[in-house]
Residue frames relative to the residue before (quaternion, step in Angstrom):
aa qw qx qy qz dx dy dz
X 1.0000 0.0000 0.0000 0.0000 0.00 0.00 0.00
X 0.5755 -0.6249 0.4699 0.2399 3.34 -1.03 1.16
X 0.5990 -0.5423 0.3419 0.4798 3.97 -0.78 1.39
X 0.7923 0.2233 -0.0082 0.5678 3.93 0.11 -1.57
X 0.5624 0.5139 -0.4721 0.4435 4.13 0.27 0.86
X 0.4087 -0.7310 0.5439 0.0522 3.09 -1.13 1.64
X 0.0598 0.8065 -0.5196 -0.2757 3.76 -1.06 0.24
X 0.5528 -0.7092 0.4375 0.0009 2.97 -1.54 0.97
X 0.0356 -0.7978 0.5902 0.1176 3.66 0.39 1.40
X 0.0540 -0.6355 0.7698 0.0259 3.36 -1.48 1.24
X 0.6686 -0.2750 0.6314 0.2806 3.11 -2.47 0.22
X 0.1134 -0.7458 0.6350 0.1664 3.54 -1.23 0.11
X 0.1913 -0.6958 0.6508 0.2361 4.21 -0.48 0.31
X 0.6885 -0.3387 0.5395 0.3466 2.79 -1.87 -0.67
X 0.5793 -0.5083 0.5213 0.3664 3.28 -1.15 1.62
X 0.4291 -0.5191 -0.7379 -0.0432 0.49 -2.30 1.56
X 0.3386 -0.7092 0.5609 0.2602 3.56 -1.06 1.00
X 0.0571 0.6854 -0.7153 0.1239 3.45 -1.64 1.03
X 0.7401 -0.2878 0.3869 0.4688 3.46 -1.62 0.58
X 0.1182 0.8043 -0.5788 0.0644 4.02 -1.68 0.53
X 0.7053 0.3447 -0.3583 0.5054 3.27 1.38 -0.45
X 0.6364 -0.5226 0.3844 0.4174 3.91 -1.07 0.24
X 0.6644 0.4961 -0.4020 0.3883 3.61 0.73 -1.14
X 0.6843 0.4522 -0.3665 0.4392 3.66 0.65 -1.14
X 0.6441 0.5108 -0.4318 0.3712 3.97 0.62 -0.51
X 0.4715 0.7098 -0.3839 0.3556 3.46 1.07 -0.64
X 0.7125 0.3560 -0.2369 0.5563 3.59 1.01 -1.46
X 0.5972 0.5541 -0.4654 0.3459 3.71 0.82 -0.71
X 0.3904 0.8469 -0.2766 0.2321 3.45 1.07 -0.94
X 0.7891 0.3204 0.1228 0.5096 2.49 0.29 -2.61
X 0.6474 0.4578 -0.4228 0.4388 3.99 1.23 -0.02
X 0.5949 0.6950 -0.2566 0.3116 2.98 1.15 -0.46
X 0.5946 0.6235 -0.1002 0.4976 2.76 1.69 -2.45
X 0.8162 0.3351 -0.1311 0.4521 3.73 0.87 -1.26
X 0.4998 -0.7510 0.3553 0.2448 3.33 1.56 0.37
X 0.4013 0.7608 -0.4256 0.2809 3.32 1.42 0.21
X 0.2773 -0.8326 0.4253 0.2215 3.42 -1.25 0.32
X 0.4349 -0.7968 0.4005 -0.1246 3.00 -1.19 1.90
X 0.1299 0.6754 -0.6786 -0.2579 3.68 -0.68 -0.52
X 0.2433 -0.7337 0.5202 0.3630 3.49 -1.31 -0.31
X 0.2641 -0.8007 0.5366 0.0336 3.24 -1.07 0.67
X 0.3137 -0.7932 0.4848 0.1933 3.80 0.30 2.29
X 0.0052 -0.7588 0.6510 0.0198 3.36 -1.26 0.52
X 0.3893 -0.5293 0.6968 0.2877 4.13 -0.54 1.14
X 0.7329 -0.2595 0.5212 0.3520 2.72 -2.79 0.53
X 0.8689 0.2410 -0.1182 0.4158 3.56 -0.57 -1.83
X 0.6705 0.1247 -0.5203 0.5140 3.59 -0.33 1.28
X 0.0677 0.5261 -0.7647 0.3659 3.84 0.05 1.07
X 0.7043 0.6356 -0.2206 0.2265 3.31 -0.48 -1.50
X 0.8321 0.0574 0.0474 0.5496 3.02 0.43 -1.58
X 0.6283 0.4403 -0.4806 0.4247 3.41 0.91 0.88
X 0.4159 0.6450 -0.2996 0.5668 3.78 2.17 0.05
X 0.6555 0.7118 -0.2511 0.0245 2.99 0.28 -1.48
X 0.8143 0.3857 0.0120 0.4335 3.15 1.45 -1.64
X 0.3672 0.7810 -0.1048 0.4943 2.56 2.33 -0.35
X 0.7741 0.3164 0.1211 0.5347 3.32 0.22 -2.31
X 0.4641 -0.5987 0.5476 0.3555 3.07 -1.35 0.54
X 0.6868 -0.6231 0.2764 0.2521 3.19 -1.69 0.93
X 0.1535 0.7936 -0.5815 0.0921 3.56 -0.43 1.28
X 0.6201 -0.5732 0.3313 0.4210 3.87 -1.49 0.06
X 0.5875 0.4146 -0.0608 0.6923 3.48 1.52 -0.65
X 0.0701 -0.5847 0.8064 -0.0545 3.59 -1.42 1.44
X 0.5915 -0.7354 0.2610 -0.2030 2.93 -1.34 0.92
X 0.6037 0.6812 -0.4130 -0.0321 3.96 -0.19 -0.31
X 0.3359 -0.0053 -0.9341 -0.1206 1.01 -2.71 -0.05
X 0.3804 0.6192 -0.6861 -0.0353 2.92 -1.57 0.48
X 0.5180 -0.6993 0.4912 -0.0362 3.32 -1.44 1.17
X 0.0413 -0.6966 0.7100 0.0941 3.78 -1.05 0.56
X 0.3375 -0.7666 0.5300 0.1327 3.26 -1.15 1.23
X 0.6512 -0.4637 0.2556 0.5437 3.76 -0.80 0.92
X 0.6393 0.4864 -0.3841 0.4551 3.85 0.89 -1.04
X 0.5400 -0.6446 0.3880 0.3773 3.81 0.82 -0.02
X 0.2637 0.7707 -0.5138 0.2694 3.71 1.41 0.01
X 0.2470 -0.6664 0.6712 0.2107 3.88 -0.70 0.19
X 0.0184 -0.6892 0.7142 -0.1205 4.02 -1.14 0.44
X 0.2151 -0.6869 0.6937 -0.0260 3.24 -1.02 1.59
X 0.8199 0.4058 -0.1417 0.3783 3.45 -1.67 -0.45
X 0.3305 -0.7560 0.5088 0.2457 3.55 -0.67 1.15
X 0.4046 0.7344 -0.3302 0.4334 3.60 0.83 -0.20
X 0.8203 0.3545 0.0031 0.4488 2.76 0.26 -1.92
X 0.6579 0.4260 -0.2799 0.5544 3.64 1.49 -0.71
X 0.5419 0.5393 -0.5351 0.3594 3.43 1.10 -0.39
X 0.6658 0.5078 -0.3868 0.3863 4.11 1.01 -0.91
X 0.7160 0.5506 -0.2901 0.3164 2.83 0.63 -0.85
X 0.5345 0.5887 -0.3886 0.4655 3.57 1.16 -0.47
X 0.6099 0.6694 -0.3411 0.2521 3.13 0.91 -1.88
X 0.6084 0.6059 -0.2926 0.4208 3.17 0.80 -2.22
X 0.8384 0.3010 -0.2342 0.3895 3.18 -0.28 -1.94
X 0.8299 0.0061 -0.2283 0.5090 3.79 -0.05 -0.19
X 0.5555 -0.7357 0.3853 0.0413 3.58 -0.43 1.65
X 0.7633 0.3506 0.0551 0.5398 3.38 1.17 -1.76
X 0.5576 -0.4145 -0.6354 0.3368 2.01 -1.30 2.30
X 0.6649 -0.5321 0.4674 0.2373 3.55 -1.47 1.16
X 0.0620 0.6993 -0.6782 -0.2172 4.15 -0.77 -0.27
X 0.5350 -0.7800 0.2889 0.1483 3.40 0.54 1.21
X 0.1708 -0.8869 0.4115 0.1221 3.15 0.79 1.38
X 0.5866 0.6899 -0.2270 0.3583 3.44 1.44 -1.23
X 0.4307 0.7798 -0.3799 0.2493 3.37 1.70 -1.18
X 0.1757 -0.8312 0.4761 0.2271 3.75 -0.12 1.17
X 0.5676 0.6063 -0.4135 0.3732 3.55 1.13 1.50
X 0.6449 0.5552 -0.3637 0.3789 2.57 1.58 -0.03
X 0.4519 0.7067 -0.3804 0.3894 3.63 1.06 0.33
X 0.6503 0.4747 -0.2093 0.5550 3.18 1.28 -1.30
X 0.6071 0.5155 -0.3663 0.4813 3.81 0.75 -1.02
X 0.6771 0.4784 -0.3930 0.3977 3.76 0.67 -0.98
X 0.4997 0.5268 -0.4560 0.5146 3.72 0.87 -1.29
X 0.6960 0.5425 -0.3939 0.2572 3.55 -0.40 -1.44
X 0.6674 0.5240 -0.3507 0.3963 3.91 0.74 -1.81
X 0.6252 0.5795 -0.2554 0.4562 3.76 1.41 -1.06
X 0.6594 0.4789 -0.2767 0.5092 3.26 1.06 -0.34
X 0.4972 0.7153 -0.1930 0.4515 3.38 1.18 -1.21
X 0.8141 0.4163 0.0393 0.4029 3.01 -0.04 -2.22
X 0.4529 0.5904 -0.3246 0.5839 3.50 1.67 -0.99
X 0.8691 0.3968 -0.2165 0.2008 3.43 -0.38 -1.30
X 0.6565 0.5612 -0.1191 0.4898 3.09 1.96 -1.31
X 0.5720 0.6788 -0.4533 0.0810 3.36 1.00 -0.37
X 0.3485 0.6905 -0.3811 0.5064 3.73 1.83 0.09
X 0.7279 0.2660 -0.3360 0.5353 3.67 1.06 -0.07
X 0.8869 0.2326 -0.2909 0.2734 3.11 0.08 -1.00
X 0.3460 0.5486 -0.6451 0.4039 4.05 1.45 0.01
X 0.7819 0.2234 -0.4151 0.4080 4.18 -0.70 -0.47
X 0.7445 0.4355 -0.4522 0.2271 3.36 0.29 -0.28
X 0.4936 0.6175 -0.2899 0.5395 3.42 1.56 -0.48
X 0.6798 0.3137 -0.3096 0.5862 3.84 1.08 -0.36
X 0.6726 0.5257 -0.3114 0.4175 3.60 0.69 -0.70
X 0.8182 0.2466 -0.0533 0.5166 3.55 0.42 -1.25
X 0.7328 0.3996 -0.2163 0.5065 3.96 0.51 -0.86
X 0.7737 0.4453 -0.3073 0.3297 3.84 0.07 -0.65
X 0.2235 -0.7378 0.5586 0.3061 3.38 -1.24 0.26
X 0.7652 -0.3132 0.2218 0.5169 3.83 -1.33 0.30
X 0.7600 0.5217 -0.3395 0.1872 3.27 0.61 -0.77
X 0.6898 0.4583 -0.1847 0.5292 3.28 1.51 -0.81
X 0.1246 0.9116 -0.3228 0.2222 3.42 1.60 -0.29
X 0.7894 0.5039 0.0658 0.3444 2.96 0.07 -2.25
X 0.7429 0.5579 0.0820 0.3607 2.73 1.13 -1.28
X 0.6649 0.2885 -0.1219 0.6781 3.20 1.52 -1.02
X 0.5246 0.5021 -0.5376 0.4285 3.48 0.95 -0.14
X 0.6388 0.6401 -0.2685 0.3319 3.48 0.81 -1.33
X 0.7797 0.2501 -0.1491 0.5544 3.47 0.37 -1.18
X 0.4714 0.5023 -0.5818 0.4324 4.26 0.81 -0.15
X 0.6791 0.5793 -0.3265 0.3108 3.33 0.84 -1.69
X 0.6552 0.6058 -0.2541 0.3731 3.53 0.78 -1.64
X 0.5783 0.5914 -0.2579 0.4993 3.82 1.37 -1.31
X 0.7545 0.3033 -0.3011 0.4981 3.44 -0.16 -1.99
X 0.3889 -0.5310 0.6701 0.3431 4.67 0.22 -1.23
X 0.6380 0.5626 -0.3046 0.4285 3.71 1.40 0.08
X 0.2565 -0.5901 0.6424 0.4163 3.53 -1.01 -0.88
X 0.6457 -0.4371 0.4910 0.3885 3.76 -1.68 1.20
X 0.5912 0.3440 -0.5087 0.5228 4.41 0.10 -0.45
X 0.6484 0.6507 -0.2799 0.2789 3.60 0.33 -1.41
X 0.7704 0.3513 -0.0343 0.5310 3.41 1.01 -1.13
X 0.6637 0.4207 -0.3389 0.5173 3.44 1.26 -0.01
X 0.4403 0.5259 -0.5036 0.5253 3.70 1.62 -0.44
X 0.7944 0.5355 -0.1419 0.2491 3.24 -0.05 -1.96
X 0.6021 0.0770 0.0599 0.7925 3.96 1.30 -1.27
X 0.4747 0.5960 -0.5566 0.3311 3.25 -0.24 1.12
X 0.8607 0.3212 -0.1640 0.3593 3.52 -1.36 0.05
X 0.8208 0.0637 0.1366 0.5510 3.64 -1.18 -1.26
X 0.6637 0.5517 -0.1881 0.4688 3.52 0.79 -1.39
X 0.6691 0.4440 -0.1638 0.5730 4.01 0.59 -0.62
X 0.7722 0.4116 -0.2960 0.3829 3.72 1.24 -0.28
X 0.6668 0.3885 -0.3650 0.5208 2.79 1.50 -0.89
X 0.5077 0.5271 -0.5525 0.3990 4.05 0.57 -0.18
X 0.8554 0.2307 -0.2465 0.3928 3.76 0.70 -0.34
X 0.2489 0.7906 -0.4826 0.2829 3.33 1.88 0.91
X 0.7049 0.5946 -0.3056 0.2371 3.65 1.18 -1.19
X 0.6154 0.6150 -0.1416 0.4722 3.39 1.94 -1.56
X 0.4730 0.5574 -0.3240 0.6005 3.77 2.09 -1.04
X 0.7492 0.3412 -0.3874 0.4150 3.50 -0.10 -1.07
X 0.6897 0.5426 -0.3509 0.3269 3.97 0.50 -0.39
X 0.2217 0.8184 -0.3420 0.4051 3.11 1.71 -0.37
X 0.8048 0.3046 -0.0127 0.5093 2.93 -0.42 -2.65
X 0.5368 0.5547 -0.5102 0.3794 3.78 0.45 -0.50
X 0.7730 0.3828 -0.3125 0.3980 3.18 0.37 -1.34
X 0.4341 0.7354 -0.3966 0.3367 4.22 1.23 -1.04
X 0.7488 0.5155 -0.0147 0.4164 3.28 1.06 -2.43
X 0.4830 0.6742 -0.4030 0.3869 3.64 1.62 -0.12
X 0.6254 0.4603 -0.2156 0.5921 3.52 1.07 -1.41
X 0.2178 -0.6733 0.6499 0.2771 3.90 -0.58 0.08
X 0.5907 0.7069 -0.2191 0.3215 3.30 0.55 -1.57
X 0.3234 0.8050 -0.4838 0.1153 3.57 1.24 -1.16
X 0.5231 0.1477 -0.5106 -0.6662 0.92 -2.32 -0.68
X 0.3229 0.7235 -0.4746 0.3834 3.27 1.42 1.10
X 0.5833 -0.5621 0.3263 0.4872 4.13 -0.68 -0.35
X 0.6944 0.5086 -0.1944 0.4705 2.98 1.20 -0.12
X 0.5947 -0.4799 0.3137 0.5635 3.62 1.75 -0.05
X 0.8929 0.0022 0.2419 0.3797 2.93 -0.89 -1.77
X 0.7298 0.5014 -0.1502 0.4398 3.21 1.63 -0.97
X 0.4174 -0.7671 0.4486 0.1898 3.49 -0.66 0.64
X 0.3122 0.8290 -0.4599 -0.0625 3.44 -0.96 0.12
X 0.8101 -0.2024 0.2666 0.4814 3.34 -1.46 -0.81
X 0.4466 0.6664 -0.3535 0.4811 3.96 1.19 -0.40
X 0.6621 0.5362 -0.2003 0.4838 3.06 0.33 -2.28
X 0.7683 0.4331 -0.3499 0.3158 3.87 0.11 -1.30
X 0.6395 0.6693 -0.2047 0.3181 2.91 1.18 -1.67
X 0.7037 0.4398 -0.2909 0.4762 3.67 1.48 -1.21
X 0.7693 0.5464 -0.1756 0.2808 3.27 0.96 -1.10
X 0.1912 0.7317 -0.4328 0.4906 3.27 2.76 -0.07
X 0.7777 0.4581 -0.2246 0.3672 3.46 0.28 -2.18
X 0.7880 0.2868 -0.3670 0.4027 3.72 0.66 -0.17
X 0.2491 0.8634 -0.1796 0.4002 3.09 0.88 0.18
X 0.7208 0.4193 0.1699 0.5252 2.56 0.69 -2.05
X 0.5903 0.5070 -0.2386 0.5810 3.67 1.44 -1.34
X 0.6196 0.5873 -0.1885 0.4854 3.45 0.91 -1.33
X 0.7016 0.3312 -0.3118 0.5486 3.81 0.37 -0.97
X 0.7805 0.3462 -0.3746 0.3614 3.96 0.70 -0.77
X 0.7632 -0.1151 0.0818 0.6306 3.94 0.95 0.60
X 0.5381 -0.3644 0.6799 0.3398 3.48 -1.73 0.31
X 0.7156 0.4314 -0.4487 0.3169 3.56 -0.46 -1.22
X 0.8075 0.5300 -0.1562 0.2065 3.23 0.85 -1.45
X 0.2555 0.7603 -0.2008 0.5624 2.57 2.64 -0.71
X 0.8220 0.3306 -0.1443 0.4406 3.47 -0.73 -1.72
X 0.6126 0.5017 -0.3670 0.4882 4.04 0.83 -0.41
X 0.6267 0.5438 -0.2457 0.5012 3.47 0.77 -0.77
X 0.5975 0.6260 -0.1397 0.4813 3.29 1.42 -0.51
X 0.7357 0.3346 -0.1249 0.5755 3.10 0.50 -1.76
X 0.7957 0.3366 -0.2316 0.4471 3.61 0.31 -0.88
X 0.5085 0.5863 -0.4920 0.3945 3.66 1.35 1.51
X 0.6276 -0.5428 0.3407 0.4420 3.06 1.72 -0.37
X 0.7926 -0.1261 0.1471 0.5782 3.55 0.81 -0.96
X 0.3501 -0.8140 0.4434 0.1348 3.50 0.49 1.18
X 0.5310 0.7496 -0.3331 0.2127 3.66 1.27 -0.91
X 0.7744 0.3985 -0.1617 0.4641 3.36 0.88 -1.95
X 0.6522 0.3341 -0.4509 0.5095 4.09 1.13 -0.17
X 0.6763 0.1493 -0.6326 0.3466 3.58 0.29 0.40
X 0.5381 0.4026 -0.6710 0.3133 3.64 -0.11 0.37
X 0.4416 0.6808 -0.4837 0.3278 3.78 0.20 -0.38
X 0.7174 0.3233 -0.2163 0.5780 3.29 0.72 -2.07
X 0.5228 0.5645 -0.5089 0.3860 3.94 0.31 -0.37
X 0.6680 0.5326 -0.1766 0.4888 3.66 0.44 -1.36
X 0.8734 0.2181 -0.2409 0.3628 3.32 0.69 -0.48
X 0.2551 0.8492 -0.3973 0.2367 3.45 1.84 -0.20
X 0.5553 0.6511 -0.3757 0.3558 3.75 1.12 -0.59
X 0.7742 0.3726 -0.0171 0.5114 3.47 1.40 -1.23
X 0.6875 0.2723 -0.4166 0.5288 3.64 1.57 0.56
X 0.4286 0.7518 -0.4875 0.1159 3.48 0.78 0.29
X 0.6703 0.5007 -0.2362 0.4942 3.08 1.58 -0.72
X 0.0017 0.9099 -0.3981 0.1165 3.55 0.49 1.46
X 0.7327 0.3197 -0.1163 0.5894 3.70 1.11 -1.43
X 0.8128 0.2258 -0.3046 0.4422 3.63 0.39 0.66
């Protein structure tokens, strides 16, 4: 590893492989945003584990994102890597303080809660390779007490949008506060801005359809694609 270069556990998909889940964009974000240098480094579901392990304190669940800092420190949790970045490299700021970015987190939990009838099959169906397969069927399956068909009939579809139409429509409320946009904060960018734009993304990497729902069932599709427009500087760099 390079004296002052950060690595960057990501998920891999199916080729062409690139970033897809929300938590890992969060950290891409902020390496990007701060211009810091990175490599990434693809990790499957089933060797998380035993590449975390010796590393991280002991838990039942390893994680990512997680990150080794040039000092070799290890850092789990995108949260938790978002502070930690801050601290250590200060300049430009992604405003941690941003008194949106609390409300935007609640929301993804709400979001993510409601959707999970979309995105558990679509994340196995459309985003994974063979290797991680197995795996995410296993433990989604072990969580929901269902099967991934089971849970997309049942919390799937029309049903799974409108339960997460109320937390979408707060979103754009909060976008439509700042005229000035097109970040929540106006003019200014931050850790919020990444944090929402992880979640579309993410809609975006698991289908158009799923994309353009996420849309329609925000109310006003306008201010998240200007959001992702505004921020396009800091997700281009995705597959490395």
């Amino acid at each position: 590893m390079a004296n002052q270069e950060i690595v960057l556990f990501d998920l891999p998909s199916r080729p062409p492989n690139k970033t897809w889940s929300y938590n890992p964009w969060k950290t891409r974000f902020i390496l990007n945003y701060k211009n810091l240098p990175y490599r990434t480094e693809w990790v499957e579901y089933p060797d998380i584990k035993g590449k975390f392990q010796d590393h991280l304190p002991k838990a039942d669940i390893y994680t990512i994102p997680t990150i080794i800092l040039p000092d070799g420190t290890w850092v789990t949790d995108s949260w938790t890597i978002a502070e930690v970045l801050e601290k250590k490299y200060p300049e430009p700021s992604i405003r941690l303080d941003s008194p949106y970015l609390p409300k935007i987190r609640a929301i993804l939990v709400d979001v993510l809660t409601a959707l999970k009838g979309i995105y558990a099959p679509a994340v196995h169906n459309v985003l994974l390779n063979d290797a991680s397969k197995e795996y995410f069927r296993r433990t989604r399956e072990e969580a929901f007490g269902a099967t991934l068909e089971e849970v997309a009939k049942n919390e799937g579809g029309e049903k799974a949008w409108k339960a997460a139409q109320p937390a979408l429509e707060k979103v754009t409320a909060l976008l439509k506060e700042n005229s000035d946009g097109p970040f929540l904060e106006g003019k200014n960018v931050g850790f919020a801005d990444f944090a929402w734009a992880s979640f579309l993304l993410f809609a975006q990497r698991m289908g158009n359809d799923v994309y353009q729902d996420a849309l329609k069932y925000s109310g006003d599709a306008s201010v998240h694609e200007k959001l992702l427009e505004a921020v396009k500087p800091w997700y281009e760099r995705a597959d490395h």
